[in-house]
N, C-alpha and C positions, 0 to 999 in steps of 0.2 A: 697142688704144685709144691715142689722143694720149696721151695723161697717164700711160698706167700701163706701164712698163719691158715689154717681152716677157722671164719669164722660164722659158720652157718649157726649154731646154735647162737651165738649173741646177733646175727644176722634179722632185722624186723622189715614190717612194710617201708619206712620213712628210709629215704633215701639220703646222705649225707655228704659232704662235698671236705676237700682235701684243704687243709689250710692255707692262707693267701695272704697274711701279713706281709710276706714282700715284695706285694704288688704294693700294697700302699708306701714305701720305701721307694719304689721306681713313679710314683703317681706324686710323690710331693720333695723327694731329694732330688731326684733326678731329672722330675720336671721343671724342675726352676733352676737348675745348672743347666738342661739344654735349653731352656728359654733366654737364660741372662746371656748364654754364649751367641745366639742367634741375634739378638737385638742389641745388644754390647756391637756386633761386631760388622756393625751393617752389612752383614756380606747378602740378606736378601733384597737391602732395596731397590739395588738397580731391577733385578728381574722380577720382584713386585710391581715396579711403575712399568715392565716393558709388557707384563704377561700378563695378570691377575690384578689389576685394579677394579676391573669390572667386578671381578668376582668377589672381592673381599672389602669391606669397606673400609678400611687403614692396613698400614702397615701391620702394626698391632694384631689386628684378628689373624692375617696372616700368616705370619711370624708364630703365634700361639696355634695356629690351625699345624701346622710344619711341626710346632713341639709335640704335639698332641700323636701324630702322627707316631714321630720316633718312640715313644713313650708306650705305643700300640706294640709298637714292632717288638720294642724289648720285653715289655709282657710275653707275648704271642711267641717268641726265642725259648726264657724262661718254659712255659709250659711245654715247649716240645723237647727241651732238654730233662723236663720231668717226665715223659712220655719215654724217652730213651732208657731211662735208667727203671723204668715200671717193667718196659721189654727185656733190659737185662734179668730183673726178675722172673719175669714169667717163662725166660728159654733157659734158666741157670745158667746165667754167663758172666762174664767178667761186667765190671762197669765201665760204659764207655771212657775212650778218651778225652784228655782233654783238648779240644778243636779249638785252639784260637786262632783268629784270622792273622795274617803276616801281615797286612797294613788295614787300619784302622780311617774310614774317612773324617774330615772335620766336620764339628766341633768334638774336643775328646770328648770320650763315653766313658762313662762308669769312671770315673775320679779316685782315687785308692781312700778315701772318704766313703764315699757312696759305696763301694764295692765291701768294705769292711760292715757298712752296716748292715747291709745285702744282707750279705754270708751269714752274721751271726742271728738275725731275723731267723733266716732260714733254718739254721742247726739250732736253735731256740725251740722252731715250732716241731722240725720233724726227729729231733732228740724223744719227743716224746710222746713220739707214734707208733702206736703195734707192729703195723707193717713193717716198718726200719731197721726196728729194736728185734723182730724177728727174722727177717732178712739177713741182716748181720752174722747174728747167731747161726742160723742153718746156713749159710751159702760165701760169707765172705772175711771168716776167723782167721783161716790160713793167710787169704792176701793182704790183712789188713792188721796193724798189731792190735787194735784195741776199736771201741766204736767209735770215739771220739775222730781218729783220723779215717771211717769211713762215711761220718756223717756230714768231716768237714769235705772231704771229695766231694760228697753230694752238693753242699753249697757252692765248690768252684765249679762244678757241670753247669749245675743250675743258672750263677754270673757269670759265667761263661757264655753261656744259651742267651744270658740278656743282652749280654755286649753283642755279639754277633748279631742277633735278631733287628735290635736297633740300628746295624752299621746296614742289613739288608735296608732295612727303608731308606736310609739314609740315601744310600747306591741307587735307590729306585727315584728317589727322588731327583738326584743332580740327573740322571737321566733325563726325566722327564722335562725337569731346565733347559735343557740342553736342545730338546725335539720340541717345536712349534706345535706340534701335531700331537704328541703322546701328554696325555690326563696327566693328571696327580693320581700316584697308584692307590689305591683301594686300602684302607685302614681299617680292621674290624676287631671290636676286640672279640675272643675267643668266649664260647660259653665256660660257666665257672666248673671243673674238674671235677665230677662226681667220683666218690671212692668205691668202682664196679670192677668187675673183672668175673671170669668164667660164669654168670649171670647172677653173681652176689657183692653184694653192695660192704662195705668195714666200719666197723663202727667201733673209735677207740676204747 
């Protein structure tokens, strides 16, 4: 494919996985601003003592079950916004836009703190990745003046894909506040991103 380096000759059995540093960035910045904002702001405990006592045994676990939650969601955002931008590669197209939501639920997400460290985690790791660095080069020289502002796109896709991801859980969640009857939605986190495509694996 245009976009994606051939590399079957450096291609082995061992299967390798795409970089993740800025999940640990969304697993301890960001989980401890949606925790603080959660329990700073008692806005769960009425419907912890009305709905979920049984099930949780304090506030506390909770409250930390609900962080955990959002913290899913913006991972799982993340990954399918690196999924979009894998697809731009593989159909030679432009890189997506940027999708941000017009209203944002509470508590804020992604902080211009958190989001700055995001980004740069991200254009840290994937600056210095074959695929990117050859991507670039064969498919997006013309749209883009240099790599630097294509790889920082790729980091606001990618916080992009976080926020959003996190604001769906979120959204699923006050729902399910809301309805007697409807669960706590289903939080999984995603398996870790193997580097595969047309049935060969990259290895930088």
């Amino acid at each position: 494919m245009h976009y994606m380096p051939d590399t079957e000759d450096e291609d082995s059995a061992a299967e390798t996985f795409w970089p993740e540093g800025y999940k640990q960035v969304i697993r301890d910045d960001f989980r401890q601003l949606i925790g603080a904002q959660f329990k700073d702001g008692k806005k769960l405990r009425h419907i912890y003592q009305q709905r979920y006592s049984e099930k949780f045994t304090d506030i506390n676990q909770f409250v930390g079950r609900i962080a955990d939650m959002v913290v899913i969601g913006a991972e799982n955002g993340a990954d399918e916004a690196f999924d979009d931008i894998m697809s731009a590669f593989f159909t030679e197209s432009p890189l997506p836009e940027v999708r941000r939501y017009a209203r944002y639920s509470w508590p804020q997400l992604l902080p211009e703190r958190v989001k700055k460290r995001l980004q740069q985690v991200i254009v840290d790791e994937y600056s210095r990745d074959n695929v990117y660095t050859y991507a670039h080069k064969a498919g997006y020289q013309d749209s883009h003046r240099n790599f630097d502002e294509f790889i920082n796109q790729v980091a606001e896709l990618v916080t992009t894909g976080a926020a959003n991801g996190a604001d769906d859980v979120l959204e699923a969640l006050y729902r399910s506040f809301l309805e007697p009857l409807y669960p706590l939605p289903p939080a999984r986190r995603n398996p870790r991103r193997l580097r595969m495509w047309a049935g060969h694996s990259d290895h930088s």
